[in-house]
N, C-alpha and C positions, 0 to 999 in steps of 0.2 A: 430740912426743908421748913421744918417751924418755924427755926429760931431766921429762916431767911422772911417767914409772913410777920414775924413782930417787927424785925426791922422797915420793913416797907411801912406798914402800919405807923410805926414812931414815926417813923420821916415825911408819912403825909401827913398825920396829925403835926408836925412842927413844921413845917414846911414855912409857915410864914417867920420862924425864927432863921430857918437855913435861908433865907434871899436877902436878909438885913443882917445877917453875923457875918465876917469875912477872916478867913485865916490868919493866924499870925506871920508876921514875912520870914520868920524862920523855920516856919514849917512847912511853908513853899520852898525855901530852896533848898535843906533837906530831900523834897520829895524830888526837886530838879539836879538834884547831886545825884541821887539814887539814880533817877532814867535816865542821865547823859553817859556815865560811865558805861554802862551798859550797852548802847551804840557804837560808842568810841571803841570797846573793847572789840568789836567785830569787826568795826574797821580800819582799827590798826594796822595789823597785820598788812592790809592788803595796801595803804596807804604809803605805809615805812617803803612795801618791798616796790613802788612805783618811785619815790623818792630814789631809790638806790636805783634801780634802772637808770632815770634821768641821769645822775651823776655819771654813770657807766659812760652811756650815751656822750654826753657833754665832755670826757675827759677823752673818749675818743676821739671826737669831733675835732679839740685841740690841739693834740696832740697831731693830726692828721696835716693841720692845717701847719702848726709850725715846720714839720718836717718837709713839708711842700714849698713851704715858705723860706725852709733853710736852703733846700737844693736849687732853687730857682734862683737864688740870689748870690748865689757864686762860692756855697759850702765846701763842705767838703769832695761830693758829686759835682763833678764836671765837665759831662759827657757830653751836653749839650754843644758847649763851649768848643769843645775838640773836635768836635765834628765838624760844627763851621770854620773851625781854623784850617780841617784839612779841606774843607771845601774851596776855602780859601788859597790855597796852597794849591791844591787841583787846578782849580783856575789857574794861576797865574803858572802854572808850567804850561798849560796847555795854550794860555795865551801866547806865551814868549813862543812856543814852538808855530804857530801859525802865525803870525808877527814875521816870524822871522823869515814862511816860505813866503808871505804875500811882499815882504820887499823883495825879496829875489828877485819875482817875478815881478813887478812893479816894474824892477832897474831892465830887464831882459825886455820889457813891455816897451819902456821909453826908447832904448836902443834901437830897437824894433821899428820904431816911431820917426826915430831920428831925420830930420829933413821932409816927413810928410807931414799933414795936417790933422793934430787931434782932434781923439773921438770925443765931441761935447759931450754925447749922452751918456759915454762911458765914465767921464768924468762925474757928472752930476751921479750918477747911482752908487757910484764910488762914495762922493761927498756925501751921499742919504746915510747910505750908512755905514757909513765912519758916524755921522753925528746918531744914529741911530743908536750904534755898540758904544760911544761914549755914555750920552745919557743911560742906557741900562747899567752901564759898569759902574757909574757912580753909584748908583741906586743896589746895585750888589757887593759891591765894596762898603759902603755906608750902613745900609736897613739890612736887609735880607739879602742873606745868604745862601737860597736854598739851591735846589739842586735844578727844579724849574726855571731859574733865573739863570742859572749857570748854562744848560743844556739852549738856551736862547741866546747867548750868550755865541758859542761855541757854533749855533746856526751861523750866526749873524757874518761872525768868521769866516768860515764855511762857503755864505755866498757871497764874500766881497773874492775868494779863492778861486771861487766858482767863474765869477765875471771877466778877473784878470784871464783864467786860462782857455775862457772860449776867445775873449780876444786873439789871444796870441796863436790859438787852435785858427782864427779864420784869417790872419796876416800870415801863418805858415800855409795853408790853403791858397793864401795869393801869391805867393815866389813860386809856386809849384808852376814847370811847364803847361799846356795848356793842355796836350796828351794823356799825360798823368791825371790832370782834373779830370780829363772825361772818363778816364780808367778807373776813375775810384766812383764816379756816378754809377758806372755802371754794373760795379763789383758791388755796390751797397745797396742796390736795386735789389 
């Protein structure tokens, strides 16, 4: 504790030398070599192992990305691919098979017809949608294949099938004796 009251003692006695001396520049950065190591050294460690994480992170990330990028783009996986082919393939049986009863019935419709006057309106809903199931067919043939498209698709079908056979359902209704009509009124009552 003395030799800590001489020291205070010299340095207020000198004090006007210590405010007009200034250290040499090597022995500030000495004293700034000394104290930076020192920091750095603590925060090495935790520095480096943040550094290494990021790399981890970033070669995941990568990696993630090209293998996303391989399979989406017609890799090696391609299952995607197969599915809308059989999608495609689904469709088109299913078309050709319903294709094939609504001409049947078409041709049995027009016989049916033969020598009286067609149904305009049966016509025209006919015509709606035929232009209806073209345009969605392109659009599922072409873009999107999915299974929504498809199954609208397959309606569409469905009630052009639907239309032909109530027709032919109410021109069989009218060959019927007139006995008969009243016997089924009365049975479905």
């Amino acid at each position: 504790m003395q030799d800590k009251d001489q020291l205070e003692q010299f340095v207020t006695a000198n004090k006007e030398q210590f405010d007009l001396a200034e250290p040499n520049d090597k022995i500030w950065g000495g004293i700034a070599n000394e104290l930076e190591p020192v920091a750095t050294k603590k925060d090495a460690p935790q520095v480096l192992w943040y550094w290494k994480a990021a790399v981890v992170v970033l070669l995941a990330a990568v990696t993630f990305l090209m293998v996303d990028k391989f399979t989406a783009s017609g890799g090696l996986i391609e299952e995607p691919l197969v599915e809308e082919m059989s999608q495609v393939d689904t469709f088109k049986d299913m078309e050709v098979f319903y294709t094939s009863i609504i001409n049947k019935k078409k041709e049995r419709l027009n016989e049916e017809l033969k020598g009286q006057e067609a149904l305009n309106y049966l016509e025209a809903d006919i015509a709606e949608l035929d232009k209806l199931y073209q345009e969605m067919r392109e659009f599922f043939l072409e873009n999107q294949s999915s299974p929504e498209v498809m199954d609208r698709l397959m309606h569409l079908l469905r009630q052009r099938l639907h239309l032909i056979n109530s027709q032919l359902d109410i021109l069989e209704k009218n060959k019927l004796p007139e006995e008969i009509k009243n016997n089924n009124v009365e049975l479905s009552m």
